[in-house]
N, C-alpha and C positions, 0 to 999 in steps of 0.2 A: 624547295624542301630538300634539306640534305638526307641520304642516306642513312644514316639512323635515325632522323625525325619520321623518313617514309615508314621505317620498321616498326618503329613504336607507335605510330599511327594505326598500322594493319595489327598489329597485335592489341591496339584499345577496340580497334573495332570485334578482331577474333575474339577476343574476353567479353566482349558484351552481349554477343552472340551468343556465345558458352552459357550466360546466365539466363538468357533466356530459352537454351533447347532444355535445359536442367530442369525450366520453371516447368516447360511443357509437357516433359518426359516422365519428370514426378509426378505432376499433376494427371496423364493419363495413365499412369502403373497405378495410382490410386484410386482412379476411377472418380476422384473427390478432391474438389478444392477450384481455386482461381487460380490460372493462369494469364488471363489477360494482364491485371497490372504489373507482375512482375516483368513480361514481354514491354510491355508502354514506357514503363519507368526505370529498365534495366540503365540506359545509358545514362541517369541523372545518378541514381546509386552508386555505378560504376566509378564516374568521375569523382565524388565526393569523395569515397572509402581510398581510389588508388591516387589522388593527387592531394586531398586535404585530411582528409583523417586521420589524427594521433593516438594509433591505435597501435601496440605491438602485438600481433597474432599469437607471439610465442607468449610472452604472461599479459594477457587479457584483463588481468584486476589490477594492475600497479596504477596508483593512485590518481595519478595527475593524468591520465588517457584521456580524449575528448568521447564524449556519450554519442551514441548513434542509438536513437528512440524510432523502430517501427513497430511505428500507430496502427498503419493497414493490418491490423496482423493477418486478413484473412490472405493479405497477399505475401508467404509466411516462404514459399519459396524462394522471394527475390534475396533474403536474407539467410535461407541457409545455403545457394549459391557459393555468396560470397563469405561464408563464414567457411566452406568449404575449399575453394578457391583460393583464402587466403592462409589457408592453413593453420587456423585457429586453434590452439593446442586447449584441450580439456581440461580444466581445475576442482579439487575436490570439494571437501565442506570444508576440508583442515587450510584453504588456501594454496593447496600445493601444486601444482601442475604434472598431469600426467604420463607424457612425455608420448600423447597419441590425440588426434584428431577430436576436436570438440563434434565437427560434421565428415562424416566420413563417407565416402560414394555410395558405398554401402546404405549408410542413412536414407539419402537422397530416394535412392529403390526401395526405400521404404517408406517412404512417406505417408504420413497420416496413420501407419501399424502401431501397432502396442510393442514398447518398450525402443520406436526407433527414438533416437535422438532430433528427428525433425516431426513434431507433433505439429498439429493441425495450424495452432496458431502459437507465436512462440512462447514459450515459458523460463522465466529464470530458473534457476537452479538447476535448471534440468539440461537447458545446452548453455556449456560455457561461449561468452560472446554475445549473450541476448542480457538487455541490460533491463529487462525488465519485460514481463506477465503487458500481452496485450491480445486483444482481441473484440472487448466492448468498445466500438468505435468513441474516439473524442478521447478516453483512458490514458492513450498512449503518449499524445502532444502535452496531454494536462502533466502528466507527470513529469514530464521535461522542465515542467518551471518549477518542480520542486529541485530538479538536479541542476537545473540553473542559479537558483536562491542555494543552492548549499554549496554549489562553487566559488558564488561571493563570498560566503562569510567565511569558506574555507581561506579565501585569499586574505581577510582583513582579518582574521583570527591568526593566522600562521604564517604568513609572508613576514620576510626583515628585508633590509636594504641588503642587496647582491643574493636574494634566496628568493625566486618565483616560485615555491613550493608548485604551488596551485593557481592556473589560471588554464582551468582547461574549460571547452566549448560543449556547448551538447547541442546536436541535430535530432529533428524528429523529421519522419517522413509521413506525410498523412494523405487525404483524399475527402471526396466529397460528404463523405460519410464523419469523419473526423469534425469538419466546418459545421455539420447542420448539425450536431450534439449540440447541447447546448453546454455541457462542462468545456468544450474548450472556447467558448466565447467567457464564461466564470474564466477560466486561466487563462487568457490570452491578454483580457482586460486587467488582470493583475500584472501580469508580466509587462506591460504598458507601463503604467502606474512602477513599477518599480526599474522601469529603463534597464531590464535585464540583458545590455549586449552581449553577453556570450551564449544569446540562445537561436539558435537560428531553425523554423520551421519551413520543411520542400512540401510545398502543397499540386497534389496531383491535381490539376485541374478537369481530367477528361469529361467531364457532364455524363456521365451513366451511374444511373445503380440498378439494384437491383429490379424494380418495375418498369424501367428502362430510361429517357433523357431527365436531366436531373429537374430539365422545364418545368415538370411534372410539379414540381413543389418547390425550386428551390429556384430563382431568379436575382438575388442581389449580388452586387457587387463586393465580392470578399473582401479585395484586395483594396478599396475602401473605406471598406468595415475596421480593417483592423490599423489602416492609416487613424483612424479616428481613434482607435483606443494607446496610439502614438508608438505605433511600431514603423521600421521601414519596409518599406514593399519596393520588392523587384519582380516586375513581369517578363516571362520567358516565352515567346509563344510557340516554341519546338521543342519536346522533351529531348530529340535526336542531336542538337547543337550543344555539343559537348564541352565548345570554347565560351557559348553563349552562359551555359551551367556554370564554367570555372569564374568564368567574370564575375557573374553573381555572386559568388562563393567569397570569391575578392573583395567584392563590397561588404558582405557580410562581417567579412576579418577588421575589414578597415573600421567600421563603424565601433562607437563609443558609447552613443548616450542614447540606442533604442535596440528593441532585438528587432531580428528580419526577419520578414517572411516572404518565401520566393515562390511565385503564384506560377505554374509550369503548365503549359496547353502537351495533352498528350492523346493521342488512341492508342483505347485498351483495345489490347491483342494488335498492336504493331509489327506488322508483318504479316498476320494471316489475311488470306485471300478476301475472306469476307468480313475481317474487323469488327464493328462494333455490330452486325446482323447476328455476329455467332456466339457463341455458347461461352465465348471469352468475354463477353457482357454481361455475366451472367451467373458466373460462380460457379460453371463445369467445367468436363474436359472438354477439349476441343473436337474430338473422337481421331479415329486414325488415320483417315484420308485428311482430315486437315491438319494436321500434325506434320504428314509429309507433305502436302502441298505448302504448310507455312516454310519447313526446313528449305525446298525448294526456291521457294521467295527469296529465302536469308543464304541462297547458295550453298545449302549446308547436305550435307551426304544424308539423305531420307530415309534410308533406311536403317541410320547409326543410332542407337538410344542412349543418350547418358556417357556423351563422347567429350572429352576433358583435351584437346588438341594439343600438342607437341609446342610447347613453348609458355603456353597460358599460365602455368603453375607459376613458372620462373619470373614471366613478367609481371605477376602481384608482387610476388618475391623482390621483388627488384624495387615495387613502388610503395605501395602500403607496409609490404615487411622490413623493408632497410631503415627507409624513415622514421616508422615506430619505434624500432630496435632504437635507432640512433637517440632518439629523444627518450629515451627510458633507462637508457644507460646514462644518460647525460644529468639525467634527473636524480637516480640513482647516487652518481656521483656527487651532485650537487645536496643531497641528504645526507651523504655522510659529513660534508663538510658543515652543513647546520646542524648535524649532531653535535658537533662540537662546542660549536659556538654558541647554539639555543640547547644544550640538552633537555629540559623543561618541556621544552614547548614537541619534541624530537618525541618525547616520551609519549605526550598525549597524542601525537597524529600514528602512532604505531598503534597505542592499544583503540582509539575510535575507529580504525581503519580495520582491527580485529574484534571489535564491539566487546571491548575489557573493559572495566570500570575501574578507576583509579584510585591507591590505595585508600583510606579512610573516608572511603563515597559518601558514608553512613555516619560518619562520626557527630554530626548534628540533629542527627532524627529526634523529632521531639517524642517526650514519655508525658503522655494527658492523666492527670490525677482524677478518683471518679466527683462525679458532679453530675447532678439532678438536674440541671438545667443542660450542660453539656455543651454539644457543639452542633453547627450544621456539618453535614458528609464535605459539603463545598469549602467551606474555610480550614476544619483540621487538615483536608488534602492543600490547600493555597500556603498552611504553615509548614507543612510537609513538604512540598513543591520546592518553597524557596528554601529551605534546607538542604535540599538536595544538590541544586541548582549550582549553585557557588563552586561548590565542590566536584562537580563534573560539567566542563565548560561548553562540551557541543552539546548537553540539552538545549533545548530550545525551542519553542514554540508559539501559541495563540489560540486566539479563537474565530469563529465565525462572527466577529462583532458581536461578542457575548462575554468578554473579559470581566469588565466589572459585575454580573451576572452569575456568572460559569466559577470566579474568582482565581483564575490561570495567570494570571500578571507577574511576572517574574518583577521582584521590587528591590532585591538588595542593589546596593550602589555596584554601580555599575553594569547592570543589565540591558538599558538602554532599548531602544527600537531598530531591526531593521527597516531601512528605508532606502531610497533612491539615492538619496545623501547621506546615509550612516550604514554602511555595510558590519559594522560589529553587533549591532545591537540584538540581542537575545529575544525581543517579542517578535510578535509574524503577528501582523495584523492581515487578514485575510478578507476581509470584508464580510458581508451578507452572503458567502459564496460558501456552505457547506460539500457539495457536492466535489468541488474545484481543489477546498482544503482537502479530501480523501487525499485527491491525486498528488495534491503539492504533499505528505505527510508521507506518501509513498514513495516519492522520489527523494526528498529529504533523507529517510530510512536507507535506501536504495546507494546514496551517496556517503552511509557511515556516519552521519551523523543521526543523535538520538531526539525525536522530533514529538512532540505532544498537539494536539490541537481539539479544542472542544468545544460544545453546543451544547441544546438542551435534549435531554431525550428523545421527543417526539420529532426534532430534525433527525436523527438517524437513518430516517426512512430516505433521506437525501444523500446521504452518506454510502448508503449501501454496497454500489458497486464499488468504487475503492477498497472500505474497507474489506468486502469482499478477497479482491483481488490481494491485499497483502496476507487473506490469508494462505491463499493458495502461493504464494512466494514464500512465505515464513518468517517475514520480516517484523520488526517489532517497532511496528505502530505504537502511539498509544494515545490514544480518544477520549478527551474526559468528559461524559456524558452529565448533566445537573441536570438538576426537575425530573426527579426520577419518576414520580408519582401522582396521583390524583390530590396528593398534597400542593401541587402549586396553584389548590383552591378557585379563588373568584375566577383564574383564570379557562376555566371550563373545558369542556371535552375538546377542544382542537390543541391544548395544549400540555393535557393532562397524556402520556403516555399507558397506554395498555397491553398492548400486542408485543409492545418493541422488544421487552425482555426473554419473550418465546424469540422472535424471531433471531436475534442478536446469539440467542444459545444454542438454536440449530444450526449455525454456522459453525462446520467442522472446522478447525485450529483457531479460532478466537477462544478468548478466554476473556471471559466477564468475571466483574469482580463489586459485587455491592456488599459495602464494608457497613457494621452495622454498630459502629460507635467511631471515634474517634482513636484508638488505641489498634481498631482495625483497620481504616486509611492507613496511620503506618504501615503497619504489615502489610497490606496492600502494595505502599508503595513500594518496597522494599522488595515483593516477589517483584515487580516490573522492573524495576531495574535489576534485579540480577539474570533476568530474562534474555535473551541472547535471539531466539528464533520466534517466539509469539505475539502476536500481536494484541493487545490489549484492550476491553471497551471496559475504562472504570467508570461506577455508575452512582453517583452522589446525588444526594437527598438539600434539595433548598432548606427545609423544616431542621429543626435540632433535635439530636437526638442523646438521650442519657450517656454518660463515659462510665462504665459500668466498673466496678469494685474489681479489679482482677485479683486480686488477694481473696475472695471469696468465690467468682465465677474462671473460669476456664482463660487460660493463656490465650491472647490475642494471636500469639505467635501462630496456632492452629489455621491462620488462614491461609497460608503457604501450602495447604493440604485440600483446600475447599471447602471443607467441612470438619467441624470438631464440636466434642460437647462443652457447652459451656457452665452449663447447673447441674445438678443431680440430686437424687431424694437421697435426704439427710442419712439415710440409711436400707442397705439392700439394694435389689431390683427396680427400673423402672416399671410402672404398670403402661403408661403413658407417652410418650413424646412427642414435645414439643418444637416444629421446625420450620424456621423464620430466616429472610435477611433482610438487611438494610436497617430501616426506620421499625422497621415489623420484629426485630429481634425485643427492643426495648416492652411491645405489648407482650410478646412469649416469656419474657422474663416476668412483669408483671403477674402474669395468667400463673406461672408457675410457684409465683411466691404465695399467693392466694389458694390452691392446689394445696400447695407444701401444709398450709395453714391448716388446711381440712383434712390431714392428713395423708392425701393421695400423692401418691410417687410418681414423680412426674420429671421428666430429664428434656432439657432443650437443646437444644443444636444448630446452632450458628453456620448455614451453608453460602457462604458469600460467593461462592465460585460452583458451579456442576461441573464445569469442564476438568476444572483442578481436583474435585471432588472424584468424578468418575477417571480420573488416572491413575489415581492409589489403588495398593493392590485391595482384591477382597478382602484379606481378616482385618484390614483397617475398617474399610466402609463398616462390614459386620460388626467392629466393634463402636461405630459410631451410632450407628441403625439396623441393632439386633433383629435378625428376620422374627424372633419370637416372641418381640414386641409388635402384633398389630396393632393397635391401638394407637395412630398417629393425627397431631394434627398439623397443618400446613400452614402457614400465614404469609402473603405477599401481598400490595399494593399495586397487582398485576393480574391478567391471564393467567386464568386456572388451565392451560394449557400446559400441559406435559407433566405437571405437580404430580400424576398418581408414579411416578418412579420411585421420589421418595416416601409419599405419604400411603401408596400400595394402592390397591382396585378398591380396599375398602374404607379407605382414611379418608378423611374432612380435607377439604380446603378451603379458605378464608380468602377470597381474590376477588377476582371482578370479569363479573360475566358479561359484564353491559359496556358501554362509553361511559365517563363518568360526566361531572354534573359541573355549572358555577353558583358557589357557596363558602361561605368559612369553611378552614380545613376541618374544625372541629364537628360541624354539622354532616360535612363529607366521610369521615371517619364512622361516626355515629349511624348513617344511611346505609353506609357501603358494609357494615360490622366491623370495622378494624378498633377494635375495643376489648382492655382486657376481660370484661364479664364475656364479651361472646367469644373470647376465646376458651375461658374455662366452660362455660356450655357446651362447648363442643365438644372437650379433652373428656366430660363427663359424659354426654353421648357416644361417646368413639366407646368408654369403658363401660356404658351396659350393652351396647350393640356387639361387643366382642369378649362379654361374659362368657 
């Protein structure tokens, strides 16, 4: 070995060391967290980020970087370590770079506090470097195949001959917890099925969790598992063989037509005295006698805490920072020269890359004429959809195998299928895998491009964590939920949704949106896409519903607001109001015309959105939902859950207190009261109860 291979030897080893006294040193200042896998799997981390990853520390977000997805997030140190270490510079919301530490040592001592930069488990937005919100085991590798699939298409949408725009790699690091999820067996078997080479997954193998050997429950063979669903597998049985890890890596690169997954035998808490006995099995600290007897082990000065040795900066500096640099300027470079030559195409990867929408986005949106027969929620958004579509070219999405259903089918020419063999095409066919679409629709987001995917209601419940999860990112999802209601009839209470629209709306930053004609889908569509940070669950009706007169009722335009009035008594004050969405708008109209008839002043109001609705200031809401009108009735084809906000302690609501039934819808309607005589019944009870 020559002298400076010995150097850089001892300095790979001192760096890997560094990121495990950090894991430790964090993890016992905080009293709280894992520190064994970060110690187990420092040295596979290490080699990936300082010998393969195209990553420049210094701008974090330049386009064509390769993804590094930690899965583990409980093991959340191993990642701000090296986010630390490599001197990862901070970026704002404006994209701009700070010119100060994403992780700063500071951090590190702070671990797991309020307002450090290194939170428990990582979080986007909140530390520059982290490509993404994990912490729900399985979350983290799923979404990788959405940032895999948007690498492709980013390549066959924007590559020319002499411009590799984009052809960058995403790693995900995961563990035993990651495997036995069952979303990443949903995305692992897509990723199969779509021969995603640029996606490579490091699977911790150590057999512990938290009950303790993985025996306990978990016995198959992984690294079989996912040979069958047509990935490559390489087994490593030393997480410490850092040549045996680069090899791997190699193969990884080299490979074409499957992604890889590299199955790595490790112990957690490598290095401490009693390893997998102690507390690093376990999701504590280690405490402070084995802290130092670990440090002691790793030859490391025992009584040093949060010690960054004489040289280590330099040497990331030297590997992971020169490299990055070098390939971001060069890319860089290489974009101005396909500015030139592609301007067109130059234009659209700046504004998707800034989530801008392209000028005349809109200039096709249809205008629906009214009509008593009208539309379903599902087809005026499918003529919507492909309106859209044409005209901003990273939309893109699918369904859970509910397209012809759901009606999400992007169909103008040229829109085509993504596939194993057609990297342009605009559909995402995701299989039967609801849960697996969240994650792909999050990484999809995640990667700049604008990504849809939907189901029917009643899966949402499958959906959840994802969606979840972009809300706490900020990312703009967007979920097109059909079969909104106890309207999809015969097909009875397993597939009639109830609860789902409570639960979907106590989800802080989602924003739901059940449009309640045809004229409102647009609007609808139109808030989503100018939407930049929200993630969206729009909520369509199979059944048809009336395109109501807008020359005589209320501008559709009101639903960018959540709530607007749509009717009013022909003159004066209401005594009454009427308050509905979706399918349930057309029977409040109904009920109101009927009202109007008998004289009684009665005003409805069209609330497609609560979340958009309760963002507007107060003298809006008040003048939509005057406090001194009590006298309110409510109507939803859902969970009377939460309804007294708008309808008050003493207002009616029309909903459904039970599971619903299989029957015609008509008979269903008629059972459950969704009819306009019991809606005026009611408006007429609300006004002698509140004489």
């Amino acid at each position: 070995m020559t002298v400076a291979a010995e150097r850089d030897a001892n300095l790979d080893n001192l760096s890997i060391t560094t990121i495990r006294t950090l894991a430790m040193d964090a993890v016992q200042a905080a009293n709280s967290g894992h520190p064994g896998t970060p110690m187990a799997m420092a040295p596979v981390a290490y080699t990936l980020w300082q010998r393969f990853l195209r990553f420049d520390p210094a701008d974090p977000i330049w386009p064509n970087r390769d993804r590094y997805v930690h899965s583990m997030g409980h093991a959340s140190t191993l990642l701000y370590a090296l986010l630390h270490l490599a001197r990862v510079q901070g970026v704002n919301p404006a994209y701009e770079t700070l010119g100060e530490p994403s992780v700063s040592l500071e951090d590190i001592k702070n671990f797991r506090q309020l307002d450090s930069a290194c939170p428990g488990h990582p979080e986007y937005r909140w530390t520059s470097g982290v490509e993404t919100t994990t912490g729900p085991l399985g979350a983290g590798v799923a979404t990788s195949v959405g940032m895999a699939i948007a690498g492709q298409w980013q390549a066959a949408h924007f590559n020319r001959p002499g411009f590799e725009l984009f052809d960058y790699d995403v790693y995900a690091l995961g563990g035993d917890g990651c495997m036995m999820e069952g979303v990443s067996a949903e995305a692992a078997s897509l990723a199969g099925h779509l021969k995603l080479s640029n996606l490579c997954w490091l699977y911790d193998n150590n057999r512990i969790t938290i009950e303790g050997a993985t025996s306990l429950a978990f016995t198959e063979d992984v690294g079989s598992r996912f040979e069958a669903y047509g990935w490559r597998v390489e087994r490593l049985p030393d997480a410490n063989d850092t040549e045996a890890v680069a090899a791997a890596l190699d193969a990884f690169r080299s490979e074409s037509e499957r992604p890889t997954l590299i199955v790595v035998d490790s112990h957690i808490g490598y290095g401490a005295p009693h390893k997998q006995d102690t507390a690093a099995a376990h999701g504590e600290p280690l405490g402070e006698d084995e802290v130092r007897a670990t440090k002691r082990a790793y030859g490391w000065p025992e009584d040093e805490e949060f010690l960054v040795p004489d040289g280590v900066y330099e040497h990331f500096a030297s590997g992971i920072g020169t490299r990055g640099a070098a390939a971001r300027d060069g890319w860089l470079e290489n974009f101005a020269r396909y500015e030139q030559e592609h301007p067109g195409l130059a234009d659209e990867s700046r504004r998707m890359q800034r989530r801008e929408l392209p000028d005349g986005w809109d200039k096709d949106l249809p205008v629906f004429e009214p009509d008593e027969k009208g539309h379903a929620g599902r087809d005026a958004s499918a003529l919507t959809l492909n309106a859209i579509a044409p005209n901003v070219p990273w939309l893109l999405g699918g369904s859970a195998d509910l397209s012809p259903s759901t009606k999400t089918r992007l169909t103008f020419d040229g829109a085509g299928d993504f596939s194993a063999d057609d990297r342009h095409g605009r559909n995402l066919h995701f299989g039967v895998r609801e849960h697996a679409m969240g994650s792909v629709l999050n990484g999809l987001a995640l990667s700049k491009v604008r990504p849809f995917g939907s189901g029917f209601l009643i899966f949402s419940d499958y959906a959840r964590t994802p969606t979840r999860l972009s809300a706490i990112m900020e990312i703009p999802t967007i979920t097109i939920f059909t079969h909104d209601s106890i309207g999809v009839g015969e097909d009875g209470p397993t597939h009639q949704p109830i609860e789902h629209l409570a639960a979907l709306r106590s989800m802080p930053g989602l924003v739901e949106l059940r449009p309640g004609d045809a004229n409102e889908v647009v609007e609808a569509w139109r808030w989503i896409m100018e939407s930049r940070h929200d993630p969206v669950a729009l909520i369509l009706s199979r059944q048809n519903m009336v395109t109501l007169d807008r020359s005589k009722y209320g501008s559709a335009e009101g639903v960018r607001r959540g709530g607007y009035v749509l009717a009013e008594p022909a003159d004066g004050a209401p005594e009454v109001i009427l308050i509905a969405t979706g399918t349930e708008v057309q029977l409040a109209v109904a009920a109101h015309e009927e009202l109007t008839a008998e004289g009684i002043k009665a005003r409805v109001v069209s609330l497609p959105s609560w979340a958009l609705f309760d963002r507007q200031p107060q003298e809006y809401r008040d003048s939509v939902l005057p406090p001194e009108v009590t006298a309110r009735v409510a109507v939803e084809q859902a969970s009377t859950f939460g309804w007294e906000r708008y309808a008050g302690s003493m207002g009616a609501v029309i909903g459904m207190e039970t599971f619903g039934a299989s029957a015609p819808l008509k008979e269903l309607q008629t059972k459950f009261g969704f009819t306009p005589e019991n809606v005026v019944e009611a408006a007429k009870a609300q006004l002698g109860s509140h004489a």
